[in-house]
N, C-alpha and C positions, 0 to 999 in steps of 0.2 A: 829379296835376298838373291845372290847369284852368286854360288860356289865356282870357282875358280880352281885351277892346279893349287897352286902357292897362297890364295890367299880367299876372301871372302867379301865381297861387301854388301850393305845395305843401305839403303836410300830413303830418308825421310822426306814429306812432302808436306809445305806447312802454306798455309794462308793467313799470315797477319793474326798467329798464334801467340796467346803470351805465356805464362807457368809452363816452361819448358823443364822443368828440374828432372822429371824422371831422365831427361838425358843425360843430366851431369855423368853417370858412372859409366853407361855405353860410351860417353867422349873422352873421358877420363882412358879407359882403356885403348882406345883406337892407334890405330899404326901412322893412319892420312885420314885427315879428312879435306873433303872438298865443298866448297858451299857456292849457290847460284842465285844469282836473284833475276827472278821475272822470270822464270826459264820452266818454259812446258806447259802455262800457263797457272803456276802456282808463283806465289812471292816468295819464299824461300825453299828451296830443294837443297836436302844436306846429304852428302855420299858419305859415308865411312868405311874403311877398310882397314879386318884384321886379319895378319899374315899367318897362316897355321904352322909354318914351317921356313929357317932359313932358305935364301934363295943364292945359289953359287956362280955364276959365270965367270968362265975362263980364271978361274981360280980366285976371284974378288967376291966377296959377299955384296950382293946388291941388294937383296928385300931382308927384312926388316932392319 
């Protein structure tokens, strides 16, 4: 996990895993996610990112 100003993510790291369901509600809530295959030497690496707080620039809301 790596706290961030505006937001949060955490990083799962899987190997040719099956009964993934405890994810369902961590991905159900997430802001982004991002997913990798082959990367770092696992077959799937899943990122997710939740935003703790709006994000404002120049007057536009850009996060979440």
């Amino acid at each position: 996990m790596v706290k961030y100003f505006e937001h949060i993510t955490v990083t799962y790291y899987f190997n040719a895993g099956g009964g993934l369901r405890y994810l369902r509600d961590v991905i159900r809530y997430a802001d982004e996610l991002s997913f990798f295959a082959n990367s770092m030497g696992y077959e799937i690496v899943l990122s997710i990112d939740h935003y703790t707080h709006a994000v404002f620039r120049g007057g536009r809301r850009i996060y979440p």
